[in-house]
C-alpha positions in Angstrom: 9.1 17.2 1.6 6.1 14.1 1.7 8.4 12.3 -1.3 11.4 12.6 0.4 10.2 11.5 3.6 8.1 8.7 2.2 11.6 7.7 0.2 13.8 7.3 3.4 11.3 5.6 5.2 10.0 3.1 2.3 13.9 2.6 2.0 14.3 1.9 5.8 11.0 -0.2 6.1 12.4 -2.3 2.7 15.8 -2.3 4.1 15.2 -3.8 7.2 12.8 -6.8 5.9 15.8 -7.4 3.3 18.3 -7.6 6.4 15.8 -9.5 8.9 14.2 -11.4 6.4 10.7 -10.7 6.8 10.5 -9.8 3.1 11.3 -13.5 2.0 7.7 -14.8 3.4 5.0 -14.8 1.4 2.4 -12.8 3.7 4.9 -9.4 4.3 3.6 -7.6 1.1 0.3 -8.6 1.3 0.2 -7.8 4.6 2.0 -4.0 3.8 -0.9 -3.6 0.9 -3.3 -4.1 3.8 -2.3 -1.5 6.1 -1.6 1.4 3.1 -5.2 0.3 2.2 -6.5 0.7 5.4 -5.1 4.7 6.1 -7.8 5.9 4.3 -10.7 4.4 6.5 -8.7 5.8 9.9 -8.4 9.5 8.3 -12.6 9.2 7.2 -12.9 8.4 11.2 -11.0 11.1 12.0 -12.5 13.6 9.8 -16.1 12.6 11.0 -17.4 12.1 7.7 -19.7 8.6 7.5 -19.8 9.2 4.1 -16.0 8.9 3.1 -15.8 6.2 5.7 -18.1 4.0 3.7 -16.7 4.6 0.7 -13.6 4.2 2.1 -14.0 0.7 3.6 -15.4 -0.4 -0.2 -12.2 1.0 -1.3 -9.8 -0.5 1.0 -11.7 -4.0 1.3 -11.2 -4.1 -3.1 -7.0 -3.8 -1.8 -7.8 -6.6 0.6 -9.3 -8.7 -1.2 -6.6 -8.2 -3.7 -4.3 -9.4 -1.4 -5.6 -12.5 0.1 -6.3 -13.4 -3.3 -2.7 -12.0 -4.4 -1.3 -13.8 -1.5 -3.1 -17.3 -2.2 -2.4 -17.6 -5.9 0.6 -14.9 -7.6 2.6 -12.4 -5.7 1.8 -10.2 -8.8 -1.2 -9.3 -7.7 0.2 -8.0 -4.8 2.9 -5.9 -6.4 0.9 -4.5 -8.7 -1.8 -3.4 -6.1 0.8 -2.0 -4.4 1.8 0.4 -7.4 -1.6 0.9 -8.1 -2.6 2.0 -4.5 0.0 4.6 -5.5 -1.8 5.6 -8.5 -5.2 5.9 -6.3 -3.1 8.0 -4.1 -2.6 10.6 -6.7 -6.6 10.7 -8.0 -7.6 9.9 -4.5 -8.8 14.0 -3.8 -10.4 13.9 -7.4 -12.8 10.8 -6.5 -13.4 10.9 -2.8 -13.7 13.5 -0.2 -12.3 12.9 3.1 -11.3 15.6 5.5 -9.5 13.5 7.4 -6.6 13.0 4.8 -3.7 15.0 5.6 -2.2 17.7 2.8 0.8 15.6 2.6 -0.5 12.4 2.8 -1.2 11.7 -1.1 2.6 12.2 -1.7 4.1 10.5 1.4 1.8 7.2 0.4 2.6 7.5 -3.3 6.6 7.2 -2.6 6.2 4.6 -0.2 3.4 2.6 -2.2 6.2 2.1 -5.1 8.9 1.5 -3.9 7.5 -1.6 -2.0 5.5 -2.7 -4.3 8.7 -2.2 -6.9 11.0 -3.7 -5.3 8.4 -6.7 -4.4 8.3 -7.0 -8.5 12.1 -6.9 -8.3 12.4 -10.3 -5.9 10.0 -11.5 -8.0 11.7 -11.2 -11.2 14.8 -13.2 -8.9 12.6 -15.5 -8.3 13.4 -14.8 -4.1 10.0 -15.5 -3.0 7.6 -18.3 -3.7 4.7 -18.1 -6.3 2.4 -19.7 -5.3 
């Protein structure tokens, strides 16, 4: 049920920055890689464990990092991170242990990771946003 729900809502999150807009600027995916990144460090918080949450802000700040850099010089890097972060997803359990990661999470984040970060690749194989 995780992939289905994270396909309707990465469709409806996509779908409305296509209508609105917002996915024409330069920052939205970068800023999207961001926040997936950052899940991980919230559920380490909320499963207690100081040990997953330092791990985890390692982790999430290599996904930041990607995307400031991703933002400043080639989208790419940002599209790929975003497909990658879905990758992580699936290994996530087999690296890191966080109690704070929900059952369903893994497959929800996978779905959603994706499909942004495909259809990022898409507008920039139409050459809709700016390179920079």
């Amino acid at each position: 049920m995780e992939y289905v729900i994270g396909l309707f809502l990465s469709l409806a999150v996509a779908g409305l920055a296509i209508m609105i807009g917002l996915d024409r600027e330069p920052a939205f995916y970068p800023t999207v890689l961001i926040v997936v990144a950052s899940y991980y460090v919230l559920f380490a918080l909320m499963g207690a464990s100081g040990r997953a949450l330092a791990i985890e802000i390692v982790v999430a700040s290599g996904f930041l990092l990607v995307a400031i850099i991703g933002y400043k010089r080639n989208l790419w890097l940002v599209a790929i991170a975003l497909v990658g972060h879905g990758g992580f997803d699936i290994v996530h359990h087999l690296l890191i242990e966080n109690p704070g990661v929900p059952h369903w999470w893994p497959g929800f984040c996978l779905v959603f990771d994706v499909i942004l970060g495909g259809l990022l690749a898409v507008r920039l194989m139409k050459h809709r946003l700016v390179i920079r």
